[in-house]
C-alpha positions as CSV (number, residue, x, y, z in Angstrom):
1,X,109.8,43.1,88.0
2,X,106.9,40.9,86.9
3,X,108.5,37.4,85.0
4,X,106.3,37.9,82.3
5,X,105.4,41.5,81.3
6,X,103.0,40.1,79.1
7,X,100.4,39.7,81.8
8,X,101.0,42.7,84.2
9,X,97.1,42.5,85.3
10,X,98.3,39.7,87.5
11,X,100.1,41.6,89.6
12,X,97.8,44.4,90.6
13,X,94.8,43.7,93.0
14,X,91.3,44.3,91.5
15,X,90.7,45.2,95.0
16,X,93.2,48.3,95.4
17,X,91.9,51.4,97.2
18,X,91.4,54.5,95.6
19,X,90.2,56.6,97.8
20,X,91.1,57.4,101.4
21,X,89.0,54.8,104.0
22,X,88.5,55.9,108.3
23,X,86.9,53.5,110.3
24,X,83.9,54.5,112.1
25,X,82.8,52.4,114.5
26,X,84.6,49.3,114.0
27,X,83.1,49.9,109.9
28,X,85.5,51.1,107.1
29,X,83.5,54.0,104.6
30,X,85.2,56.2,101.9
31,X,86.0,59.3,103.2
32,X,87.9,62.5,102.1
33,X,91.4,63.5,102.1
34,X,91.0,66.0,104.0
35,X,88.9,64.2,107.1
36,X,91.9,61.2,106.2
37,X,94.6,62.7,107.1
38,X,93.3,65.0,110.1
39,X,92.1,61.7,111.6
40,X,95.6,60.3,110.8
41,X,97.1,63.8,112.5
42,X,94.7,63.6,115.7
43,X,95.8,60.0,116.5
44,X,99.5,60.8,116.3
45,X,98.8,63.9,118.6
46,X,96.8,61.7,120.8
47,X,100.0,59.1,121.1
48,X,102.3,61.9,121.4
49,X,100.4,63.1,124.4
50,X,99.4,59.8,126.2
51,X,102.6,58.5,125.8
52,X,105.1,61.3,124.9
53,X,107.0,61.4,121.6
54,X,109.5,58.9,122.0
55,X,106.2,56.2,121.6
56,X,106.0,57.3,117.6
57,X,108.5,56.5,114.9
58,X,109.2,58.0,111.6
59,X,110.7,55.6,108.8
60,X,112.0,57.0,105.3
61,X,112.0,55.1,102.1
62,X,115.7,54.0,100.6
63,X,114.4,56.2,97.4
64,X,114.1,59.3,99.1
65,X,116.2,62.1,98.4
66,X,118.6,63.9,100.9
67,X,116.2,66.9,101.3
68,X,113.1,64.6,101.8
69,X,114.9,62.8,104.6
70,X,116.0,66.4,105.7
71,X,112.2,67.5,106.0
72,X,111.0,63.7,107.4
73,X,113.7,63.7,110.5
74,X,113.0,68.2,110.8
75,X,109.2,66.7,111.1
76,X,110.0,63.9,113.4
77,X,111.9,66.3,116.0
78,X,109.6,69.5,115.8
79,X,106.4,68.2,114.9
80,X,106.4,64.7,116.7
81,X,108.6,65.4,119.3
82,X,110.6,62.1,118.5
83,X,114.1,61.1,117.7
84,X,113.0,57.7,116.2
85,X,113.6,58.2,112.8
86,X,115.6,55.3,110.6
87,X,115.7,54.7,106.7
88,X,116.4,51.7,104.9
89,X,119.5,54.0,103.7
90,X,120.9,53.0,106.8
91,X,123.4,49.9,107.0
């Protein structure tokens, strides 16, 4: 919580992103969701098969529910092939 909620522009970055970014060659552009998160999806694949699944983790935020940490470890095991999956639930 910001000290003084008077002035909350302080705290968020002129700079934020707002739209998905993929580097192509070395150079970040703006680039769709879509061709975001398929690049994100080929380069876990491409870890998962260089190096098997147990080189990819899966973290879950304290404010998840049950069932979203349900469905993050169900994606971790199946999809990812990885057991390494924590929380900051955990203590």
């Amino acid at each position: 919580m910001a000290r003084n909620p008077h002035r909350p522009h302080r705290f968020q970055p002129r700079a934020r992103l707002t739209r998905p970014m993929v580097r192509d060659g070395g150079v970040l552009r703006p680039a769709s969701w879509d061709e975001a998160l398929d690049r994100a999806a080929d380069g876990l694949r491409a870890t998962r098969d260089t190096y098997g699944g147990e080189a990819i983790g899966v973290f879950s935020c304290s404010k998840s529910t049950n069932e979203m940490n349900f469905v993050a470890q169900k994606l971790a095991r199946t999809a990812l092939g990885t057991n390494n999956i924590d929380s900051c639930n955990r203590t």
